[in-house]
N, C-alpha and C positions, 0 to 999 in steps of 0.2 A: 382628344375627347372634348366634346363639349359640358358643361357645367351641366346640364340636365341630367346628361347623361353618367355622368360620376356622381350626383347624387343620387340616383336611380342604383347604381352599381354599390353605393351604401348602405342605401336602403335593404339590399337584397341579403348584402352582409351581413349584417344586425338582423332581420328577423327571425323569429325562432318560429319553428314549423308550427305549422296549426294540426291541434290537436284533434282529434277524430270525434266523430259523433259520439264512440264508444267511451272513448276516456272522459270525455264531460261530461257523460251520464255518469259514468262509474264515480267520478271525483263529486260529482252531486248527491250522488246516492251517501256515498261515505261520510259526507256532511250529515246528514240526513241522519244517519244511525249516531253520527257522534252527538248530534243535537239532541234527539230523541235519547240517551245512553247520560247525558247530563241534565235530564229535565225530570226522568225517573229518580237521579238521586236528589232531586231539590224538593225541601219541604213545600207542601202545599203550600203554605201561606206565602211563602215565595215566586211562584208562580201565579199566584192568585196576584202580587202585586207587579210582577212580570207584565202580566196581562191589562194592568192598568195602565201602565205606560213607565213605571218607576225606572229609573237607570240602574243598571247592573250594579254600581258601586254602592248606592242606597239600598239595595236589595240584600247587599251583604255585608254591611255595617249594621243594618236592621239584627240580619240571623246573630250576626257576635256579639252586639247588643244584649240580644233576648237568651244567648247563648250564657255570657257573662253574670247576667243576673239569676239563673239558674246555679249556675255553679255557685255566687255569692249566698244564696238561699239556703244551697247544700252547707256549708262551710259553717253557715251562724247554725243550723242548727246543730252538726258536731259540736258547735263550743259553745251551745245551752246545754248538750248532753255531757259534755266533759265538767262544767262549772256545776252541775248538780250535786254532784258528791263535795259533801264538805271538804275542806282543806282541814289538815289537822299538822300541829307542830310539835306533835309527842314524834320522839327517836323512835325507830323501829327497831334499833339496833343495841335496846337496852342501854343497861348504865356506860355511860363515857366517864373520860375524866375530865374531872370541869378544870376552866378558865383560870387560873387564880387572880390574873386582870379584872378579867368580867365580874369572879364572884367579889371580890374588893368593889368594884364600884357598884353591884348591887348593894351591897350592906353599908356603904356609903352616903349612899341616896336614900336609900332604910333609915339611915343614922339623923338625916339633915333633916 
């Protein structure tokens, strides 16, 4: 054989069939509904910066961003509403028996 010819008979090896008009519509289309199926769940504002030209990764550093400081917002206010009620360091649990450590160096310090 000549060298053209064996690389020609290579070539023939290795190629994979060409796909029909049908399937590259249909794998088009499927595109189509997957793109359109993830543009529905993206926040507008996302798309609005989509549309500007922003790169997909800035796009969703933005969202966890704005996501993150939402949630931090939620958080400080529970713990304005939890720090509202005073603390208090009366026993709930009625009379204990005291320390005799503790009460010696209170009357101690009493004493000094």
């Amino acid at each position: 054989m000549q060298e053209k010819e064996k690389q020609e008979w290579k070539l023939e090896q290795t190629r994979q069939p060409e796909k029909t008009r049908e399937e590259k519509t249909e794998k088009a289309v499927d595109k189509e509904r997957l793109a359109d199926y993830i543009l529905e769940r993206l926040p507008a504002e996302a798309v609005k910066m989509l549309e500007k030209g922003t790169s997909i990764q800035q796009v969703m550093a933005e969202i966890e961003n704005q996501n993150l400081k939402k949630e931090n917002a939620r958080l400080k206010a529970q713990l304005a509403e939890k720090t509202k009620e005073p603390l208090t360091l009366a026993s709930e649990g009625g009379e204990r028996e005291k320390d005799p450590f503790a009460a010696g160096f209170m009357q101690a310090l009493a004493e000094f």
